[in-house]
N, C-alpha and C positions, 0 to 999 in steps of 0.2 A: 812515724805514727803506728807503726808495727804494734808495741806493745800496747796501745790504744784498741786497736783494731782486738789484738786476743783477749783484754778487757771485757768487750762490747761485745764479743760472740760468746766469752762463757758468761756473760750475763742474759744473752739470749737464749741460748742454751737449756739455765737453770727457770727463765720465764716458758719457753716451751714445755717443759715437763709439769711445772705446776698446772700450765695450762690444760693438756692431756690429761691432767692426775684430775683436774676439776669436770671434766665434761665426762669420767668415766664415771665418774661418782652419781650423776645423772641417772635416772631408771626410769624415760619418760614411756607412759603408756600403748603410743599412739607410734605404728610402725614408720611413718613418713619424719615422726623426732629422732628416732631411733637412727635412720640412715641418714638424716642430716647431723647428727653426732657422730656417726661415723666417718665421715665425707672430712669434716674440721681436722679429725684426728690424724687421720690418715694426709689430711693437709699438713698437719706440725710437722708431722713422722717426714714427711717430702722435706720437710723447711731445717729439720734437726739433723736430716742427713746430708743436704747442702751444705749447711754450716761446719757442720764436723770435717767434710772435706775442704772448705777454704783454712778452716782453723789447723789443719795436719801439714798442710802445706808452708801455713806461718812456720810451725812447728820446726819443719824439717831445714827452713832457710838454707835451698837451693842453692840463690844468689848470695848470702851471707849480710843481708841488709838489715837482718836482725840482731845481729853481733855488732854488727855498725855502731846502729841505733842506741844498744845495753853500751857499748862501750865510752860512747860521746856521754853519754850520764852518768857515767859509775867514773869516769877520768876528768881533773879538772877542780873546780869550782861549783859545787852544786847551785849556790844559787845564781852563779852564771847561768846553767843550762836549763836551770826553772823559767829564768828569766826568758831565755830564750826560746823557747816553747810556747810561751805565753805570747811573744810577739808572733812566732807560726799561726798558732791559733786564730788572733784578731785578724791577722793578715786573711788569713783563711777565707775568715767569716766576710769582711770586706767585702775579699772578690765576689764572693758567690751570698748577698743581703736576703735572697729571697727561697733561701731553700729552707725545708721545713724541718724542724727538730723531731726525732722520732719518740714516742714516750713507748717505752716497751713495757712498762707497768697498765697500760691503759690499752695498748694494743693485744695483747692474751690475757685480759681478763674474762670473765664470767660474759657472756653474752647478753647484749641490752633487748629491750624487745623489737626496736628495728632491728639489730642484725639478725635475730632469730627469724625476724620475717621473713628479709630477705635470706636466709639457709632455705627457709620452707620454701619458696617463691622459688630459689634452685631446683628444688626435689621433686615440687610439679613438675617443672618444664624437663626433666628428666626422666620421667617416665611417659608413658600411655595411660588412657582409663582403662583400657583391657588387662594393664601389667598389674595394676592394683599396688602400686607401691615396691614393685616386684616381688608381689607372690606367687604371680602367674606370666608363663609365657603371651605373647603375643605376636603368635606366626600365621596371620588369615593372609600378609601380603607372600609369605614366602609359599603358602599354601595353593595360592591363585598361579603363581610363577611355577610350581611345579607339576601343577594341572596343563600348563599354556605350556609345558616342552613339547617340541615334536613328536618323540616317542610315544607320548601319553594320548594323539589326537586319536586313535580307534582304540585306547584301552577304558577301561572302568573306571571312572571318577572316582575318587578317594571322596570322603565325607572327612571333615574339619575333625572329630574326634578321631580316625580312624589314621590321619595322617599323624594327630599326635600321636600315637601307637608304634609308626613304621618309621618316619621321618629320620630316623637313624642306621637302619637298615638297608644295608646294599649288599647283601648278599642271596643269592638265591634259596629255597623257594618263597620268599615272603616278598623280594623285590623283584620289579617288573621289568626294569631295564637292564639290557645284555650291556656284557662287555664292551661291545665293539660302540654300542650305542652312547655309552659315555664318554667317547674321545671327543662330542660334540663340543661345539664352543657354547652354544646355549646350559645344558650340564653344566658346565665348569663355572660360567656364571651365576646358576643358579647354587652350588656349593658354596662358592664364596660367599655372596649373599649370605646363606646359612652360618655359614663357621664366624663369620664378622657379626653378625645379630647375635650367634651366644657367647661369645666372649663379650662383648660392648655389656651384656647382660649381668655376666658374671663380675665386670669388676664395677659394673654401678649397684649390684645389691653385695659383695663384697668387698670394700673399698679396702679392709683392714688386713688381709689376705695377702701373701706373697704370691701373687696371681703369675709375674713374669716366671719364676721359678717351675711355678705349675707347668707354665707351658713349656718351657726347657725341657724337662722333665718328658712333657710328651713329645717333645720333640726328637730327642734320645731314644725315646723307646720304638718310636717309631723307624730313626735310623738302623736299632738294630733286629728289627723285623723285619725289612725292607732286603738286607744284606743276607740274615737268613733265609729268606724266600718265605715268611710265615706271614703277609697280609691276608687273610681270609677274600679268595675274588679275583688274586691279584697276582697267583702262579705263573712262573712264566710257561708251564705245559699245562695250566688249568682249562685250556680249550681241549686239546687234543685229548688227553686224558676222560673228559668229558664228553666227546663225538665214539670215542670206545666203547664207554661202557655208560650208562643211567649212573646219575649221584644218587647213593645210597641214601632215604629218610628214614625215618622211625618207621613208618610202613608202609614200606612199597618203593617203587623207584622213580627217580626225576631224570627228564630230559631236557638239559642243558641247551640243547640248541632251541626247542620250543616250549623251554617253560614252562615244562608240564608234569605233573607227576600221575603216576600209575599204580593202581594198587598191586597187579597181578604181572609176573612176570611174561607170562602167554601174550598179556594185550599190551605189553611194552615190547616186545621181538615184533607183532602185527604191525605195531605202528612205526616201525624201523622203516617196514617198504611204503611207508605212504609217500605220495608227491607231496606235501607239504615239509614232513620232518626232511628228506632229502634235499628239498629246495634250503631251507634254516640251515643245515647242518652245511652246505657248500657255502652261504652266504657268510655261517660265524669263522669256516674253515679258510678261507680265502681272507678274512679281515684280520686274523691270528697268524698266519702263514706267509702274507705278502711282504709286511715288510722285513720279518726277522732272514729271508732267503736275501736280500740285498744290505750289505754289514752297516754302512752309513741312514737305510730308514730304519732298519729295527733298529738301532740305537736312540735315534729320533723318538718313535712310536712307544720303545719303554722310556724314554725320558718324561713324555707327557703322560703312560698309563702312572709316574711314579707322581707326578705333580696333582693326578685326579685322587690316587690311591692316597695320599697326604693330606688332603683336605677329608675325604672320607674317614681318615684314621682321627683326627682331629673331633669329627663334631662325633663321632661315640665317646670318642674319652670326656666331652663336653657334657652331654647327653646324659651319660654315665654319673659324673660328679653333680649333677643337679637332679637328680631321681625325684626328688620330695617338689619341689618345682614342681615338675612334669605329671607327678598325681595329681598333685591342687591343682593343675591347668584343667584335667579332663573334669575333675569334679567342678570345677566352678564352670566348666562349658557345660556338663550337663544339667547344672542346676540353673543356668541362663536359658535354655532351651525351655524351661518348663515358666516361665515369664513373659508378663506382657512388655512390649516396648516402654510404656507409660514408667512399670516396674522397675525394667534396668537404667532408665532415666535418672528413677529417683534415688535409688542406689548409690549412682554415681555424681551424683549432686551434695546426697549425704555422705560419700566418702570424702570430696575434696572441701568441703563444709565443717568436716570435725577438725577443731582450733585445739590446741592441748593449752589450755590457761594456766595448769598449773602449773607450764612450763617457763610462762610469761611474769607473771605476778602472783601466785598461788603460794609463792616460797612460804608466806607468816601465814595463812590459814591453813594450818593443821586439820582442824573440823570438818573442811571441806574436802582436803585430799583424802582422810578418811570415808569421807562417805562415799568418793568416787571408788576406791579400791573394793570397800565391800558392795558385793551385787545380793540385791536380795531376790534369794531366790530356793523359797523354802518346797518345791515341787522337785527341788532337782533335774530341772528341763535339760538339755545339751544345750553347750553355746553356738552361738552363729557365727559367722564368719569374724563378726564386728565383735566378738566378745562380750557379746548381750546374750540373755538365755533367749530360745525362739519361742514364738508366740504358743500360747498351750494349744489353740483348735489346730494350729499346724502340729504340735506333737499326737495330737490322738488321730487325725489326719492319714500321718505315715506310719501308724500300729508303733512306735515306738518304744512303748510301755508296753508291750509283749516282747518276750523269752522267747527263743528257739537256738532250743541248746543240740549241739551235733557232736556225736561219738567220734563220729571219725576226723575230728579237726584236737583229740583232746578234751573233747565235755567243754567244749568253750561254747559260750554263749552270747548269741546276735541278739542284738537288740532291733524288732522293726523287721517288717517282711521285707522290705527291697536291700536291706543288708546280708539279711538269710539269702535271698537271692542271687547277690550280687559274689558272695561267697564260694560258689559252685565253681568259677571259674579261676580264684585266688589259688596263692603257689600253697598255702597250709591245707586245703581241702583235697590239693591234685596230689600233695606229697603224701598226705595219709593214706589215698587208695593205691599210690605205688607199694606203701610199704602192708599192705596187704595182698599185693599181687598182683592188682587190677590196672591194666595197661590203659584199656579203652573207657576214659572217664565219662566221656560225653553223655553213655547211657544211664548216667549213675545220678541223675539230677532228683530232687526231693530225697533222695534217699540219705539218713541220718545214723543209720544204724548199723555195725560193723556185722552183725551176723546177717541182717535183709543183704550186705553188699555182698557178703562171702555167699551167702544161697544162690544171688543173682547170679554171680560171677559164674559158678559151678552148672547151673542152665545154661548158660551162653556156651561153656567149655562143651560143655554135653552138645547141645546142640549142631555146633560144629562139627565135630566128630560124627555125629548122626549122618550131617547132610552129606559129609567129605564121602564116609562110605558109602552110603546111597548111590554116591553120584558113581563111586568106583565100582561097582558093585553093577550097575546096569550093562546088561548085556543086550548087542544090537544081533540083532538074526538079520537075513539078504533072502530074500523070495527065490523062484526061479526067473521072476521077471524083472528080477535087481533091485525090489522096493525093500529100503531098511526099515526095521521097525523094532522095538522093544522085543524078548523075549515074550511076556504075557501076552500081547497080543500076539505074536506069532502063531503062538500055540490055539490060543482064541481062534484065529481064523481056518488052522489043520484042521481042530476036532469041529470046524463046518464044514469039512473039504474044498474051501474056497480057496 
């Protein structure tokens, strides 16, 4: 039944692809149709490549039972061997009365509106209401979990938008946990946690994606950072090198054993002799030091820093490939924050509420799918999330319909004071005051204008320079009774003869 069987697979085969070719053709509006169309496809794509591998194997006839088979029909009597087939057959069917015929024409076809249900009825129970379909992360449990590590019980609470910001970050100065601090077994629970929630994430809002490749990929790259000694964090003399000397920042220096950074080199040497930095410096020096002096723990100790260092290299390269994600996460947290409970109730009543009909039976009214596509909307509002225009007292609300155009972004222009605002901090606002020269952006807020920033910049310069001298410039005089004082006064107190 060999040549039965390659029959029956290239007829599945050419039903798979029609089937694919049918659901691509689909342009349903509504993002939870979208990834239930995806989900199908990417189930064929599974079922086509199954198939092709039992169908290679006929192919290649291993045991030679397909030569067999060709040769018992091609030598002989053909309708002896028709005949004979046919009695297989009946026989077949005998033994086994109650098995069910498969119709492959009726199994990839077009989608009825039960099975669409139940696809949609998958796609709920596959996300969260927080994920929105998966347009937005949903990490408040792994946020709570990285609050509750030991390390963090005397440190500063991270705030839910502030961790989406960092949550990728293990490297010093932005993160708070040392080296030695991460060999914990809590840590390491709490990574995986992380690197399993964005993978799980990534292939249920990318089902269509060569996602195992991806991670091969990172997997590789990682072996060969690891071998070259290039993980960021994860040198093997990155402690000692760091008890030596402050890590160099952009300005000023960092102390590695406490965390700290310094503007001035004077009160970075002062705070070498304090009993705190001495105390940190022996406690990271003695955690770095202990086991690689004994040949069997340091090898232990880099096996496990390579196992933390792995899952860390993991969720930035994750991190990294879902950037557009990770915006819409903080913007839809902070547009949640400014609503009432009642609000995101209803929100999310009306997301899982909206039906796509015209995905159901809408196929024969054209009239109507027309009028779903065009939105009228002769104000020109911005759309919402839902792809509605938003309400007008909300657009005059947030100044929307004000201009505030900025020189030093390029003459581009925001729309709405809290975008002009939110602007000041973006990478197109910070790059135009570098390429003017201007290192220290911070002070540079309201300012729109490249000559106001060039005048400012040149006062501060000045400035500096003023005080730097001043300061060099002061000369200290000693009394006969050892009291130091400025020169002016010195002199002040002689021509009193005091």
């Amino acid at each position: 039944m060999l040549l039965e069987d390659q029959r029956n697979i290239h007829e599945e085969l050419e039903r798979l692809e029609d089937a694919i070719a049918d659901r691509l053709l689909e342009d349903p509006p509504h993002i939870r149709d979208r990834l239930a169309r995806d989900h199908d496809v990417a189930q064929f794509l599974r079922q086509i490549e199954e198939r092709s591998g039992r169908l290679l194997s006929i192919y290649q006839d291993a045991d030679g039972k397909l030569d067999d088979e060709v040769r018992n029909l091609t030598l002989g009597d053909p309708m002896e061997s028709f005949t004979r087939e046919i009695s297989n057959i009946k026989a077949y069917h005998s033994k086994y009365t109650n098995m069910p015929v498969e119709n492959l024409e009726k199994a990839y076809k077009r989608r009825s509106p039960e099975d669409h249900a139940h696809s949609i009825a998958a796609i709920d129970s596959m996300f969260t209401g927080e994920e929105g379909f998966g347009r937005f992360f949903d990490l408040t449990t792994l946020h709570e979990q990285y609050l509750n590590l030991p390390v963090h019980q005397q440190a500063r609470r991270l705030t839910y938008l502030q961790y989406l910001d960092v949550f990728d970050v293990f490297t010093s100065p932005q993160a708070t946990i040392r080296r030695d601090q991460k060999m914990s077994e809590s840590y390491f629970q709490y990574l995986k946690a992380l690197q399993e929630y964005l993978e799980s994430f990534m292939r249920r809002t990318k089902p269509l994606e060569n996602l195992d490749k991806l991670f091969a990929n990172f997997d590789k790259e990682f072996e060969e950072q690891w071998a070259d000694d290039q993980i960021p964090g994860w040198e093997k003399n990155a402690a000692q090198a760091g008890l030596a000397a402050g890590d160099a920042m952009e300005e000023g220096i960092f102390c590695s054993a406490c965390k700290k950074g310094f503007a001035k080199e004077s009160v970075y040497e002062a705070h070498l002799t304090g009993k705190k930095h001495k105390k940190a410096a022996a406690e990271l020096e003695s955690s770095t030091t202990s086991a690689t002096t004994n040949g069997a723990g340091g090898d232990m100790n880099r096996f496990k820093e390579r196992a933390v260092a792995e899952r860390e290299f993991r969720i930035r390269r994750l991190a990294a490939a879902m950037q557009t994600e990770r915006g819409d996460t903080k913007v839809n947290v902070e547009r949640k924050q400014g609503m009432t409970e009642r609000e995101r109730q209803q929100e999310l009543e009306q997301l899982y509420s909206e039906a796509p009909e015209t995905a159901i039976g809408g196929n024969n009214e054209d009239d109507d799918e027309d009028g779903e596509d065009k939105i009228y909307n002769p104000l020109k509002l911005p759309l919402a999330w839902d792809g509605k225009p938003i309400p007008f007292w909300l657009y005059k609300l947030h100044g929307l319909g004000v201009e505030f155009p900025c020189e030093i972004c390029g003459n581009y222009v925001w729309m709405g004071r809290r975008a002009f605002d939110k602007h000041f901090n973006e990478p197109r606002h910070i790059h135009g005051l570098r390429c003017l020269g201007i290192t220290n952006t911070t002070l540079f807020r309201e300012i729109t204008n490249i000559d106001e920033a060039q005048t400012l910049w040149k006062k501060i310069q000045q400035d500096k320079k003023k005080e730097k001298a001043t300061v060099d410039n002061v000369v200290q005089m000693e009394d006969s009774e050892g009291n130091v004082m400025p020169e002016k006064v010195y002199q002040d107190l002689a021509a009193q003869g005091l």
